[in-house]
N, C-alpha and C positions, 0 to 999 in steps of 0.2 A: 203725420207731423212729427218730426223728431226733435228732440230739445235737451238741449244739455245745459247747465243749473250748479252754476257755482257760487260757495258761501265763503266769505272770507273776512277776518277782523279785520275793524278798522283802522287799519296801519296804513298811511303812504306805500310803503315798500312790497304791497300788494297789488296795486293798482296796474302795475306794469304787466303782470300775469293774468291780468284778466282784460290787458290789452292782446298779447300774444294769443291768449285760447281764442278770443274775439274772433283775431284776423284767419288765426287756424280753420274756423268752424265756418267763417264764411268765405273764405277760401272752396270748403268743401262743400257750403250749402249752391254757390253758383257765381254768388259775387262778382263781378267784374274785375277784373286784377288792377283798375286804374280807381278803382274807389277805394281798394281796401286801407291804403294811408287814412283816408276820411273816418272808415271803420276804426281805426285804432286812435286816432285823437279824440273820435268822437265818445269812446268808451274810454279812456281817459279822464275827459274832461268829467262825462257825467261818475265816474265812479271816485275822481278825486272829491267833485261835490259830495257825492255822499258820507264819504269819510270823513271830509269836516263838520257836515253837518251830525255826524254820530260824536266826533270829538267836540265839540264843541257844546252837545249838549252832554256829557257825561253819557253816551248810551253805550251801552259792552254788546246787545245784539249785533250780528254780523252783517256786513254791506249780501244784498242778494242778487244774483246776474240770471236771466236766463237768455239763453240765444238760443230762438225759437226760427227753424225751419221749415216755412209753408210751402202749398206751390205757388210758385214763382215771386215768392219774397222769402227775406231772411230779417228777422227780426231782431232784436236786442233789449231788454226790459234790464234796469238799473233801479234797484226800490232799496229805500232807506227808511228806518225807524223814527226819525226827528218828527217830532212835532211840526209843523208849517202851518201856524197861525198868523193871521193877517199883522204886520208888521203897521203902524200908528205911530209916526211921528209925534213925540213928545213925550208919549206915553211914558211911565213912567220903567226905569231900567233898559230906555231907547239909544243909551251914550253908545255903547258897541254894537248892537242889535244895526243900527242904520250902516257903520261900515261892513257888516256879514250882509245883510241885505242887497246892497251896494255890488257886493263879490259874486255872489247869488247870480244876479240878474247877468252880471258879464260872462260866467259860465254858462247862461242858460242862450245868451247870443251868442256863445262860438258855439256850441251845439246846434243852433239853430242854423247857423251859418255855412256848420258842417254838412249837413241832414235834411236832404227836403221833405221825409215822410217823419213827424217828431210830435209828439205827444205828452205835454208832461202833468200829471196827476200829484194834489198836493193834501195832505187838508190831518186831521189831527193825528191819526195814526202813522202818518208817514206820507213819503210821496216817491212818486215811481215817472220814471222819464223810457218812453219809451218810440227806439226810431228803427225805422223802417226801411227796406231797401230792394230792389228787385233783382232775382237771379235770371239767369239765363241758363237753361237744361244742358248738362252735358253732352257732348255732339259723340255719338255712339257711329263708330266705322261701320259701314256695310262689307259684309263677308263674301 
């Protein structure tokens, strides 16, 4: 299983480089060349999500990516530090809380939308989106 494991601040203007390694690595894990656009919005989306959700709550820890190469899947794990506690209409300090919520969930349906293997873990320490996708072996010429 090979993996390669990138950390990078919570900036926008990172997002896009961790779209390009994305398509790079599953390019070379086996990926189909007609998903890899899927790959790269889908690592988009979930790693724009994490960047707000680190900006948003003041977190300075860095967005985490691993793009994990199995046999015959290639995976992508996207983990962020924010807190992701049960969101309670009314509650109190819920004025902006319910539009990031709101934002939340429609990123989590173009991802889902993207991705039919998708996984997403949430809960106080952070939460990590992780999706899945199957290779096909490189076709090795006979001598």
């Amino acid at each position: 299983m090979a993996t390669v494991e990138l950390r990078f601040s919570a900036l926008p203007e990172h997002v896009r480089t961790a779209r390009l390694v994305a398509a790079a690595v599953a390019r070379r894990a086996g990926v189909d060349e007609a998903v890899l656009d899927e790959v790269r919005l889908a690592v988009g989306e979930a790693c724009t999500r994490a960047v707000g959700l680190h900006q948003n709550g003041g977190i300075t820890a860095p967005v985490k990516v691993s793009l994990i190469e199995e046999e015959k899947q290639f995976s992508i794990e996207v983990g962020d530090e924010a807190p992701h506690l049960p969101f309670v209409a009314g509650s109190p300090g819920a004025g902006g809380d319910e539009v990031e919520a709101e934002e939340d969930e429609m990123g989590l349906a173009v991802i889902s939308g993207l991705v039919d293997d998708v996984e997403v873990t949430a809960g106080e320490d952070g939460g990590l989106i992780r999706m899945t996708w199957p290779t096909t072996p490189p076709v090795v010429p006979l001598a």
